[in-house]
Structure formats: C-alpha cells, structure tokens
PDB file of N, CA, C and O in Angstrom:
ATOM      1  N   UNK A   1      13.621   6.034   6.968  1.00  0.00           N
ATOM      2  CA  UNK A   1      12.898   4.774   6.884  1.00  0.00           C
ATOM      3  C   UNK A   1      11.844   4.823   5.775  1.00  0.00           C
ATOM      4  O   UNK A   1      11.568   3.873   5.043  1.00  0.00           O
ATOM      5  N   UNK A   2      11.336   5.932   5.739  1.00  0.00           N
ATOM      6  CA  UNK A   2      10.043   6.084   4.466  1.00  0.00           C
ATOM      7  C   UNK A   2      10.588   5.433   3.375  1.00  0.00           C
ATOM      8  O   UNK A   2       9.985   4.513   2.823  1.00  0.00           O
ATOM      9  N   UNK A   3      11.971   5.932   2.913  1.00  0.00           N
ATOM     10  CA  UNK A   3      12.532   5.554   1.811  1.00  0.00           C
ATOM     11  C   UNK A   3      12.580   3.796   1.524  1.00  0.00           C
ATOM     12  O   UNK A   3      12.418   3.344   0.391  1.00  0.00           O
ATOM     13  N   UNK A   4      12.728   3.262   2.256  1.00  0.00           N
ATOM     14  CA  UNK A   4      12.673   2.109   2.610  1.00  0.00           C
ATOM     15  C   UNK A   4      11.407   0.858   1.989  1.00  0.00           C
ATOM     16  O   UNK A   4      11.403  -0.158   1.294  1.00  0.00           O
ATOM     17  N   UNK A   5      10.205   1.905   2.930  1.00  0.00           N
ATOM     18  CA  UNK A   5       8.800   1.321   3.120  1.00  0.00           C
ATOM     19  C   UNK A   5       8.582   1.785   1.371  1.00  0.00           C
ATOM     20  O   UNK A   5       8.659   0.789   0.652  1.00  0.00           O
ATOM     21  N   UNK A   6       8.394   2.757   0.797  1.00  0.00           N
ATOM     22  CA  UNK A   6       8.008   3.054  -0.410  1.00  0.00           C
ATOM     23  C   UNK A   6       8.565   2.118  -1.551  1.00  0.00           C
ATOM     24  O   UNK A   6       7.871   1.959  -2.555  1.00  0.00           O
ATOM     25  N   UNK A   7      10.301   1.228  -1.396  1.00  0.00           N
ATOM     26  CA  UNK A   7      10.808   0.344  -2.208  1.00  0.00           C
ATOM     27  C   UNK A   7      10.082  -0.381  -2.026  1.00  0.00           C
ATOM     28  O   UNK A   7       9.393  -0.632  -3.015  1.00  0.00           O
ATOM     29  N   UNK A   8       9.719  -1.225  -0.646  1.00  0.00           N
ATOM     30  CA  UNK A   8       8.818  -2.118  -0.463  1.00  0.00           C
ATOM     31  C   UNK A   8       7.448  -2.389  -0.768  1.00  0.00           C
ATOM     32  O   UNK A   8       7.151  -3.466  -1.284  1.00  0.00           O
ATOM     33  N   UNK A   9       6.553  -1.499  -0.496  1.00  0.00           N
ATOM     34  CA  UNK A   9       5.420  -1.374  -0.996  1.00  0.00           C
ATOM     35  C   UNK A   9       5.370  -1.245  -2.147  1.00  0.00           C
ATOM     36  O   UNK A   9       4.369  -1.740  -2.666  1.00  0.00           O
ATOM     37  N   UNK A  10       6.546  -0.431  -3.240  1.00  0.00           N
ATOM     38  CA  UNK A  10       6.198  -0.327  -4.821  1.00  0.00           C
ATOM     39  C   UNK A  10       6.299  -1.941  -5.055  1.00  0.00           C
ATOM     40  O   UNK A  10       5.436  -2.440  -5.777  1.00  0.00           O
ATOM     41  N   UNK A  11       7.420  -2.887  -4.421  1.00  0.00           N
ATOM     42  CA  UNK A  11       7.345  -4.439  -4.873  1.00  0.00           C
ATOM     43  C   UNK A  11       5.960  -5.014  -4.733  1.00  0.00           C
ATOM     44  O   UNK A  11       5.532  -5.712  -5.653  1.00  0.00           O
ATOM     45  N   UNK A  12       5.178  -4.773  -3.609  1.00  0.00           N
ATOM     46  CA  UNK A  12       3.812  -5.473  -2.726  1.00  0.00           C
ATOM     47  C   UNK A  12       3.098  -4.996  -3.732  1.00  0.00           C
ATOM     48  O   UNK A  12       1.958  -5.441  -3.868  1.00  0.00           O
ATOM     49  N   UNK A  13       3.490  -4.199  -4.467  1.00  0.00           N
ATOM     50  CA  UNK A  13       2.068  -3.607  -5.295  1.00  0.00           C
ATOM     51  C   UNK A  13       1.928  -3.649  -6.954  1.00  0.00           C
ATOM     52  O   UNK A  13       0.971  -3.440  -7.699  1.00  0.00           O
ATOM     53  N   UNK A  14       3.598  -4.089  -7.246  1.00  0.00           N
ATOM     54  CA  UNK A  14       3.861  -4.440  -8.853  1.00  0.00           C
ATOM     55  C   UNK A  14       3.496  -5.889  -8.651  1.00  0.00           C
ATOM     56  O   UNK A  14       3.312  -6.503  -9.702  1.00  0.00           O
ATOM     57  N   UNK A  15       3.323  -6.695  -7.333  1.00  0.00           N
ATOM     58  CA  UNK A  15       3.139  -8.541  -7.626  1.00  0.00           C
ATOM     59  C   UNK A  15       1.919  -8.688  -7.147  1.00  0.00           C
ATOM     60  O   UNK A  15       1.324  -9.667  -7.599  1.00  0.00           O
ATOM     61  N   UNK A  16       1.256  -7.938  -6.259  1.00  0.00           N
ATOM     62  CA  UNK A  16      -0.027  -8.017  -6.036  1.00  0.00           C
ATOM     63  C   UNK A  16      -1.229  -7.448  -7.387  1.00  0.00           C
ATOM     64  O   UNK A  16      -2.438  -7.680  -7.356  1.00  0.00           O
ATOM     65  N   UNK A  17      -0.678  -6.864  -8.227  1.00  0.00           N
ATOM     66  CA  UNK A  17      -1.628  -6.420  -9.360  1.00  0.00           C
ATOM     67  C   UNK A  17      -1.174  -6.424 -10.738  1.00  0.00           C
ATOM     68  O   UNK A  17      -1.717  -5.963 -11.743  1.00  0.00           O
ATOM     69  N   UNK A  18       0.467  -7.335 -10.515  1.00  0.00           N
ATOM     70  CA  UNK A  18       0.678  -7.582 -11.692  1.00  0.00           C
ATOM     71  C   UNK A  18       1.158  -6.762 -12.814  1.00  0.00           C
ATOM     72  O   UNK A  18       0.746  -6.840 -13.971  1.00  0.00           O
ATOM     73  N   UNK A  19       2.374  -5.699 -12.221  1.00  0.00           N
ATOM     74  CA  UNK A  19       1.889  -4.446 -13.216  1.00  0.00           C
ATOM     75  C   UNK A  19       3.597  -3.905 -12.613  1.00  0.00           C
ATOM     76  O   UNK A  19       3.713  -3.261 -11.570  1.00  0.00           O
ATOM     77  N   UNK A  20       4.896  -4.337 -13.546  1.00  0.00           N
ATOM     78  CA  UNK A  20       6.142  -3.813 -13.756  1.00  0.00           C
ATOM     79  C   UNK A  20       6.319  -2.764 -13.693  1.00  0.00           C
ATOM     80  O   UNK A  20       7.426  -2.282 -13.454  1.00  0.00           O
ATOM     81  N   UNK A  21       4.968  -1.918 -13.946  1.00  0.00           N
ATOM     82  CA  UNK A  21       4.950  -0.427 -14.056  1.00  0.00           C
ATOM     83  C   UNK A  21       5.030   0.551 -13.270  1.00  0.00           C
ATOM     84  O   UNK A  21       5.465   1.656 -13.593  1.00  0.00           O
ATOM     85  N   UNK A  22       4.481   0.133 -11.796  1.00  0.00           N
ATOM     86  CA  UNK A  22       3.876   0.969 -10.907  1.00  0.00           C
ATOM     87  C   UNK A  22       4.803   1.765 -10.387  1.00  0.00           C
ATOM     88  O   UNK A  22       5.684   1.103  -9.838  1.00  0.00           O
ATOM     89  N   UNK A  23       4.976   2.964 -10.330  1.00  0.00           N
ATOM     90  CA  UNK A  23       6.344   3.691  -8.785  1.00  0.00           C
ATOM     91  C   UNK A  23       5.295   4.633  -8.455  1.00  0.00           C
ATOM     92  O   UNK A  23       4.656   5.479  -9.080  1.00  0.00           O
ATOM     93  N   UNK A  24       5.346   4.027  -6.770  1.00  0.00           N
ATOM     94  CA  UNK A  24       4.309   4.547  -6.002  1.00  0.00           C
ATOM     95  C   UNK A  24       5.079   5.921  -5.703  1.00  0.00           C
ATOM     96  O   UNK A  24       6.307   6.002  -5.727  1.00  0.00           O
ATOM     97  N   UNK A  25       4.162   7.065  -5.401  1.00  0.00           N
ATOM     98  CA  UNK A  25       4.916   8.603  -4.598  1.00  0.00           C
ATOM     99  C   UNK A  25       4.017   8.221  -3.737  1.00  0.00           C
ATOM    100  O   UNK A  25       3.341   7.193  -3.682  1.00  0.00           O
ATOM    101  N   UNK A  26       4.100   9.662  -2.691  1.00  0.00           N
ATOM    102  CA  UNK A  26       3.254  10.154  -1.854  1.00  0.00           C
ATOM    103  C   UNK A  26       1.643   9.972  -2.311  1.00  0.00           C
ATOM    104  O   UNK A  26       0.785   9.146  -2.003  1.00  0.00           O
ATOM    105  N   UNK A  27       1.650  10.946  -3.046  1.00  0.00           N
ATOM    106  CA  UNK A  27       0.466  11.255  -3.579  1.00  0.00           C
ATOM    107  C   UNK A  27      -0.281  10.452  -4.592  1.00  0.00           C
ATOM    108  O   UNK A  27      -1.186  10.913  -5.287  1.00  0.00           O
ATOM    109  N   UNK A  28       0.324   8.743  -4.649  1.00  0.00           N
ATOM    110  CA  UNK A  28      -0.223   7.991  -5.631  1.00  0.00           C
ATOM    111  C   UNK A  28      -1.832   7.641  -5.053  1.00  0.00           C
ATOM    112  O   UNK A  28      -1.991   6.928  -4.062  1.00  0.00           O
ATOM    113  N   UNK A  29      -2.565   8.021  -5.534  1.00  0.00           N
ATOM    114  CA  UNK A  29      -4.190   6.960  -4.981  1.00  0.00           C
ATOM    115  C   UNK A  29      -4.501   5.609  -6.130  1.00  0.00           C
ATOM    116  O   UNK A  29      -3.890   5.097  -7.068  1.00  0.00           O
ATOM    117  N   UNK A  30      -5.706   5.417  -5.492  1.00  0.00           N
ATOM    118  CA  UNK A  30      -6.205   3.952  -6.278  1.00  0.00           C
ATOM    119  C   UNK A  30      -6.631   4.465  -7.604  1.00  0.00           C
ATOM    120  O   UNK A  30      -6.560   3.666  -8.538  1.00  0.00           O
ATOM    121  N   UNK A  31      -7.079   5.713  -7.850  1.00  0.00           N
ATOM    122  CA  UNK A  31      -7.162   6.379  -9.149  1.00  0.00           C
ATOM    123  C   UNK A  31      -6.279   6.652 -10.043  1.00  0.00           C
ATOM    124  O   UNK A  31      -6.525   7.173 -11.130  1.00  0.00           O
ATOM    125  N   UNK A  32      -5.190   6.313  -9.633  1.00  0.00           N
ATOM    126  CA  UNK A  32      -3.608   6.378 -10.142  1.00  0.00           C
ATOM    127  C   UNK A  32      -3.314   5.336 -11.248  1.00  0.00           C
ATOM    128  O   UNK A  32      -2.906   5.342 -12.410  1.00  0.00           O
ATOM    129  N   UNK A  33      -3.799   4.262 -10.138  1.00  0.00           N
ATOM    130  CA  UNK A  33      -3.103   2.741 -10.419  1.00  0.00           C
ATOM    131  C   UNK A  33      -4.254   1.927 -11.706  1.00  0.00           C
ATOM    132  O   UNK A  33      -5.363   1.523 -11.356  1.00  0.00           O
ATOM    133  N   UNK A  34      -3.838   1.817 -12.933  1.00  0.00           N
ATOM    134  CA  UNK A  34      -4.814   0.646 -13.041  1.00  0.00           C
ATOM    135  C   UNK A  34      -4.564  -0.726 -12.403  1.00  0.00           C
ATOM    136  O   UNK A  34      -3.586  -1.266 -11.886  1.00  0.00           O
ATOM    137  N   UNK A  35      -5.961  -1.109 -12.667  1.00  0.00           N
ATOM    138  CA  UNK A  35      -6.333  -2.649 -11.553  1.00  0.00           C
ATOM    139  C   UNK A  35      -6.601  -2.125 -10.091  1.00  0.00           C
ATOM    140  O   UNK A  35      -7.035  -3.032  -9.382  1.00  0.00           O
ATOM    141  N   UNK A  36      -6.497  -1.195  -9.589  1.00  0.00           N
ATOM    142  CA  UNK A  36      -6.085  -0.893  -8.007  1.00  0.00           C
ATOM    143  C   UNK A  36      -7.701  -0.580  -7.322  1.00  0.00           C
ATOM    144  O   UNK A  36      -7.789   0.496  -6.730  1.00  0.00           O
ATOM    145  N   UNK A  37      -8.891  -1.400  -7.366  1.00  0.00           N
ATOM    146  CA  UNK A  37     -10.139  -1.783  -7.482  1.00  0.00           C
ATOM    147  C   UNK A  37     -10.257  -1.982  -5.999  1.00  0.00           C
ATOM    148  O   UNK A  37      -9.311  -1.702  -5.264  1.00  0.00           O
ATOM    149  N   UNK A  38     -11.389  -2.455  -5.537  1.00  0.00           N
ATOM    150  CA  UNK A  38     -11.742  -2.478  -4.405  1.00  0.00           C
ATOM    151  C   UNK A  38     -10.915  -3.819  -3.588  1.00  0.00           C
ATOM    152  O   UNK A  38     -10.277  -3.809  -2.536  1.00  0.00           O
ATOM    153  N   UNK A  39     -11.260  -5.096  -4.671  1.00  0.00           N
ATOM    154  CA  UNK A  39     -11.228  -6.382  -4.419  1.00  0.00           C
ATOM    155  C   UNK A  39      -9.397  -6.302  -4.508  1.00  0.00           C
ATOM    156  O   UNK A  39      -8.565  -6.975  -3.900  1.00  0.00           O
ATOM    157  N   UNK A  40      -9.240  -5.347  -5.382  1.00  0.00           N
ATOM    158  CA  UNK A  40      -7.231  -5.428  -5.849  1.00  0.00           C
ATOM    159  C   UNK A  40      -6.857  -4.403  -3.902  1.00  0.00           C
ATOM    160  O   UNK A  40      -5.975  -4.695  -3.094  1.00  0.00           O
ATOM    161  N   UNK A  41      -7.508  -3.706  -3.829  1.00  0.00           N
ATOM    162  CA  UNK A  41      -6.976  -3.185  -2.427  1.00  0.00           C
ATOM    163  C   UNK A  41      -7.180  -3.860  -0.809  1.00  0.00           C
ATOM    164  O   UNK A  41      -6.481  -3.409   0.099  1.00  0.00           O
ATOM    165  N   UNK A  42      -7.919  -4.671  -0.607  1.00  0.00           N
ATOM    166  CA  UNK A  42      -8.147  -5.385   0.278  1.00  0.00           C
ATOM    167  C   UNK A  42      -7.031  -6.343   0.054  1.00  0.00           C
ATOM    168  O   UNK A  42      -6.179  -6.465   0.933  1.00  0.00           O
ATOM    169  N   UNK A  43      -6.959  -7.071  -1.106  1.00  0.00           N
ATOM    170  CA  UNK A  43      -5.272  -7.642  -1.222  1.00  0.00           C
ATOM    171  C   UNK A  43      -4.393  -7.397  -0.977  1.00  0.00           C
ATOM    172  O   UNK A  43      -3.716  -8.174  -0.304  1.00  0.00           O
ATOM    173  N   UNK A  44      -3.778  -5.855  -1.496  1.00  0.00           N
ATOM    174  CA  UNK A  44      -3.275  -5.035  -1.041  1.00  0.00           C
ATOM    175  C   UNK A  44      -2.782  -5.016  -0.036  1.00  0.00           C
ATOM    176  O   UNK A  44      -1.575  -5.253   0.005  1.00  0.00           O
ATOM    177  N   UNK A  45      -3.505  -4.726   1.193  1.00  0.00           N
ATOM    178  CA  UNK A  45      -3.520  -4.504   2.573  1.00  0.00           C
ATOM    179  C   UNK A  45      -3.293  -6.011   2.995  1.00  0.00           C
ATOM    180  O   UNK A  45      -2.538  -6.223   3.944  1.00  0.00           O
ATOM    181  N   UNK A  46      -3.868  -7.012   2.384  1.00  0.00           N
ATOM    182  CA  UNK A  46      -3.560  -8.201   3.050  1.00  0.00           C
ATOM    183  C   UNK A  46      -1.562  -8.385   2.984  1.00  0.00           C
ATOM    184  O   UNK A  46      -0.768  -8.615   3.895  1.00  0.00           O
ATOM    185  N   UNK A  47      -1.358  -8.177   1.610  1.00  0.00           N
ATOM    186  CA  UNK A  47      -0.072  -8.441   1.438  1.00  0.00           C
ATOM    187  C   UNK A  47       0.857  -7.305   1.954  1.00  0.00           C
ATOM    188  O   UNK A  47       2.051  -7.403   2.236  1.00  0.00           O
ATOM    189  N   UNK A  48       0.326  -6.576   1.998  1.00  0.00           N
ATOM    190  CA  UNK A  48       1.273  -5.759   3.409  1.00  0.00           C
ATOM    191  C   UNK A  48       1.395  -5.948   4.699  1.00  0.00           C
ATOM    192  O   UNK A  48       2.478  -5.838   5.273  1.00  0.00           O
ATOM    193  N   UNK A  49       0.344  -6.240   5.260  1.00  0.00           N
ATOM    194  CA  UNK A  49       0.240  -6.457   6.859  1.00  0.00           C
ATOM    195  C   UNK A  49       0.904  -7.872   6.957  1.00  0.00           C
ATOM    196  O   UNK A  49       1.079  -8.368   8.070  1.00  0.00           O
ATOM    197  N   UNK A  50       1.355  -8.674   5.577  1.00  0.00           N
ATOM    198  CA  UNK A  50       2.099 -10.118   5.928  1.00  0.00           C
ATOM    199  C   UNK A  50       3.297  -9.496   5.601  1.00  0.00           C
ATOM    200  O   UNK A  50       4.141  -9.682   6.477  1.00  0.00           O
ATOM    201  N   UNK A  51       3.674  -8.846   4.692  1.00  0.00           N
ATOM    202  CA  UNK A  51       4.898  -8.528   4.412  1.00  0.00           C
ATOM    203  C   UNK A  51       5.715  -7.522   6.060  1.00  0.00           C
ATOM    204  O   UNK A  51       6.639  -7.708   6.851  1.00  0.00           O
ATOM    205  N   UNK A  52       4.806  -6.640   5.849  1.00  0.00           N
ATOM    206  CA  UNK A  52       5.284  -5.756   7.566  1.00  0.00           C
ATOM    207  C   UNK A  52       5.298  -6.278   8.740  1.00  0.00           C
ATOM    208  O   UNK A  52       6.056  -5.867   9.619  1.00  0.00           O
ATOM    209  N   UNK A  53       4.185  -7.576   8.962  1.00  0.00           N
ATOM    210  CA  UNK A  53       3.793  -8.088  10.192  1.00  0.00           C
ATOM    211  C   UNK A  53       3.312  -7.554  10.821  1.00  0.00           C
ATOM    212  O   UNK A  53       3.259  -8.015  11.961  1.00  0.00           O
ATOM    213  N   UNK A  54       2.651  -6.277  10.569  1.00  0.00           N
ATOM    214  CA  UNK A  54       1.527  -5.343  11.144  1.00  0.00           C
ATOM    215  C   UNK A  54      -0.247  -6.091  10.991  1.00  0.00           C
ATOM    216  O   UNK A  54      -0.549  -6.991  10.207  1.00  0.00           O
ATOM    217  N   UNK A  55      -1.000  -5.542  11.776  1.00  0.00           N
ATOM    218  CA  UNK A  55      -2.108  -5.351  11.622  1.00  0.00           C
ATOM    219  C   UNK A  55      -3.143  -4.440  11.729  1.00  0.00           C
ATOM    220  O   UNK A  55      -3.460  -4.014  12.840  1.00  0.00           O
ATOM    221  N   UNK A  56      -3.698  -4.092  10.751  1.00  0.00           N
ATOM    222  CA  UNK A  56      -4.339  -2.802  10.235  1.00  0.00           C
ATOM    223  C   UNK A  56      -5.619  -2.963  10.991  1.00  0.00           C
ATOM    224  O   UNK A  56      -6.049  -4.100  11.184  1.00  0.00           O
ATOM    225  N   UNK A  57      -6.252  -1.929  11.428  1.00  0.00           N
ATOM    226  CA  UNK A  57      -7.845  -2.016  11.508  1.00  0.00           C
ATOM    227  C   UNK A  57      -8.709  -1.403  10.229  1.00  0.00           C
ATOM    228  O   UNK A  57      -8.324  -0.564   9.414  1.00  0.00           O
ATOM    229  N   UNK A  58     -10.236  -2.202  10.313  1.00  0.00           N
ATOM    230  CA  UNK A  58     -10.814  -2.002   9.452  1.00  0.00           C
ATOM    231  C   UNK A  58     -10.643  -0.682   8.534  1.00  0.00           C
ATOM    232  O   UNK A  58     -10.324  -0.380   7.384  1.00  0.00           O
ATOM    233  N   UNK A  59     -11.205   0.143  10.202  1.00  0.00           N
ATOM    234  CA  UNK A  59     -11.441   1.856   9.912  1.00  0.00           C
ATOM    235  C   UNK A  59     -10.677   2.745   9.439  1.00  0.00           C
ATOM    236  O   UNK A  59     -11.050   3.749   8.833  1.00  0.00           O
ATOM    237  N   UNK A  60      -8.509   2.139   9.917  1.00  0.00           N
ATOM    238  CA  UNK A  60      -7.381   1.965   9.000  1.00  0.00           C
ATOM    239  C   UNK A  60      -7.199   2.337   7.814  1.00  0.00           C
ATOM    240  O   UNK A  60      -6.596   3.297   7.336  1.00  0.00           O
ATOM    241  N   UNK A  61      -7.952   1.229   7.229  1.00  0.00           N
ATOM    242  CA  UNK A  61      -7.748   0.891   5.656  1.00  0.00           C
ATOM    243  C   UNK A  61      -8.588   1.594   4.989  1.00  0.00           C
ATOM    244  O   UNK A  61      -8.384   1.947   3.828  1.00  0.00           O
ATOM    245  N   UNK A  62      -9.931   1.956   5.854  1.00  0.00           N
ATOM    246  CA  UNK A  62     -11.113   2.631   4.777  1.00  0.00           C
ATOM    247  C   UNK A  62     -10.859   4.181   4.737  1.00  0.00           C
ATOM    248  O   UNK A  62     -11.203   4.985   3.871  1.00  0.00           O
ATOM    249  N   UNK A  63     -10.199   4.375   5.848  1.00  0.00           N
ATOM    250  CA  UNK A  63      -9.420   5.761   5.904  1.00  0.00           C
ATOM    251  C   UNK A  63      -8.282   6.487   4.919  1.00  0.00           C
ATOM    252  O   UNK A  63      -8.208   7.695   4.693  1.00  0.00           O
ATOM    253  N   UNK A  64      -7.359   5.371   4.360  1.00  0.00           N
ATOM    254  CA  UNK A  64      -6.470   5.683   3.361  1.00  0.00           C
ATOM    255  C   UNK A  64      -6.858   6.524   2.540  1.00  0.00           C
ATOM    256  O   UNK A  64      -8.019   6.378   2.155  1.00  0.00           O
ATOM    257  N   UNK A  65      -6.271   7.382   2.124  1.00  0.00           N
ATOM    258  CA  UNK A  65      -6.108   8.557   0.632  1.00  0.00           C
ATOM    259  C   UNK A  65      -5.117   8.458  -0.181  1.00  0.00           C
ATOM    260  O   UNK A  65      -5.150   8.967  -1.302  1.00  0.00           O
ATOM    261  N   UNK A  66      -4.094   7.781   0.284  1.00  0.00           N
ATOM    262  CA  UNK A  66      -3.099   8.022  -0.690  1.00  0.00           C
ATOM    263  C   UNK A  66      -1.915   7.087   0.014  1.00  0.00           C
ATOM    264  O   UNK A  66      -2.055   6.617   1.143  1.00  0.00           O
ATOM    265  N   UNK A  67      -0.923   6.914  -0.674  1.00  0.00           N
ATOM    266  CA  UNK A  67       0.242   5.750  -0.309  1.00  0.00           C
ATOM    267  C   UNK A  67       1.439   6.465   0.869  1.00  0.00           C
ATOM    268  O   UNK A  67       2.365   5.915   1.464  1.00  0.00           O
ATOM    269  N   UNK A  68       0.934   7.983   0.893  1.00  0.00           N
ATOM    270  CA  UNK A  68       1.777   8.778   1.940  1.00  0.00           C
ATOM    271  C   UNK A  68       1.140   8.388   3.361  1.00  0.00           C
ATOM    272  O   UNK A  68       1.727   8.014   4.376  1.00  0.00           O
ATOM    273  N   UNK A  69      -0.224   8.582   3.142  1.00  0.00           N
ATOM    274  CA  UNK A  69      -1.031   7.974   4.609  1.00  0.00           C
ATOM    275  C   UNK A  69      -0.935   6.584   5.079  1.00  0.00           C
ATOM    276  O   UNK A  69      -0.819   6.304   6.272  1.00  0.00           O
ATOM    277  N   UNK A  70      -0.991   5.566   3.966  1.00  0.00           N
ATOM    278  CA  UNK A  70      -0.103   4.005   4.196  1.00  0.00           C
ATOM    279  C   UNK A  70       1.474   3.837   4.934  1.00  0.00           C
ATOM    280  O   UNK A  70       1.779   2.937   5.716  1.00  0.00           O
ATOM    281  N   UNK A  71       2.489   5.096   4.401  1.00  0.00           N
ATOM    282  CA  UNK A  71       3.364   4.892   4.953  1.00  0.00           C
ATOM    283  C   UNK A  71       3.626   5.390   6.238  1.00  0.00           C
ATOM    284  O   UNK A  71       4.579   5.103   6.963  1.00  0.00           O
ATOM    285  N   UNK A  72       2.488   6.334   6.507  1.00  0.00           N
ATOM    286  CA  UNK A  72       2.621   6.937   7.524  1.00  0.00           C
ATOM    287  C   UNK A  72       1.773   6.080   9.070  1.00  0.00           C
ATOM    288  O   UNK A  72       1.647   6.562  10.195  1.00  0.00           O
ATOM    289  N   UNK A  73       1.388   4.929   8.650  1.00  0.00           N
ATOM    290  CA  UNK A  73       0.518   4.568   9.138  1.00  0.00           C
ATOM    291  C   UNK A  73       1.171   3.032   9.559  1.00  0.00           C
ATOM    292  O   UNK A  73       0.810   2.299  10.480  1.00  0.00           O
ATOM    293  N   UNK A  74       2.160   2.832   8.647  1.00  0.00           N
ATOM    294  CA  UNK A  74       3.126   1.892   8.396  1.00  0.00           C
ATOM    295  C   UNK A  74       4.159   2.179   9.981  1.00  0.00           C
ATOM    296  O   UNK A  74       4.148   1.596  11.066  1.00  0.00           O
ATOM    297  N   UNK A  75       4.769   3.048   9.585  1.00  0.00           N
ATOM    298  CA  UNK A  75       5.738   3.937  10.365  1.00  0.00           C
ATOM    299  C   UNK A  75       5.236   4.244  11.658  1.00  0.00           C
ATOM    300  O   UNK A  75       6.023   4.608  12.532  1.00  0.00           O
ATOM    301  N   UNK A  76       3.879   4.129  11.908  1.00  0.00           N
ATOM    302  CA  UNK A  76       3.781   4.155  13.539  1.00  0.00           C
ATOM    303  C   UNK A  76       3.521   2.809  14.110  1.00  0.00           C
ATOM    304  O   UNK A  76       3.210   2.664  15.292  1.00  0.00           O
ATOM    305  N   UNK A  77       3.688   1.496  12.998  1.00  0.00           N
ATOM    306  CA  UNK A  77       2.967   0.453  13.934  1.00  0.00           C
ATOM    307  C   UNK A  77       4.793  -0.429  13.603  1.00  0.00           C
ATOM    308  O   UNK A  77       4.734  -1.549  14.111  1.00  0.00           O
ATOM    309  N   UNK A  78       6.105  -0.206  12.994  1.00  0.00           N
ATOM    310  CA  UNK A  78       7.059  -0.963  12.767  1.00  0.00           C
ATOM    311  C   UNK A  78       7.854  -0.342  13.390  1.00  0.00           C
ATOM    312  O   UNK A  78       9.021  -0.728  13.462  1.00  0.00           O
TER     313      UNK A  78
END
C-alpha cells in the first residue's frame, strides 16, 4: 500500500506547490522541497486529509519529519 500512498502524495504535492519536479522518498523533508514553507505545509495537510478522507490532529502534523512518517501515519488511519 505505501507504494500507492507515495504516487499519491507525490501528485498532492506537485499541485499543491506547483512544482512538476517533486518525487517524494522516505526521507524527503520540507528542507528538501522548494516552496514547502510553513503556510505551503498546512496546505499540504489540508489537501491530503481531503484527498485520503482522513483527519489529522494538530500535534499530528507538528510532529512530522519526513514524508515516511506522513505515510506511516496515513497507513494507520485508511
């Protein structure tokens, strides 16, 4: 399923910031990404939790390190 969530999220995250470029790994952070800013990650998370139909908590999101902990975090709530 990871394989899956990572196609998906690389889409949520090339149209949410605008950027053809992006292929998320494990180990991608917001230091990775240009644009991938405070105001660009709260988007982020918005357009995932519509895309997944999940809902994240605050403490969730402020917790993230990296796009492996998103999927993993993904993967216990789908």
């Amino acid at each position: 399923m990871s394989e899956a969530i990572y196609l998906q999220l690389n889409q949520i995250f090339r149209d949410v910031l605008d950027n053809d470029d992006i292929n998320l790994t494990a180990d991608t952070t917001a230091a990775d990404v240009q644009g991938w800013d405070s105001l660009a990650h709260i988007n982020l998370m918005l357009a995932v939790e519509r895309h997944f139909k999940v809902r994240f908590a605050t403490t969730e999101i402020g917790s993230l390190s990296n796009v492996a902990e998103l999927v993993s975090l993904l993967e216990a709530q789908i």
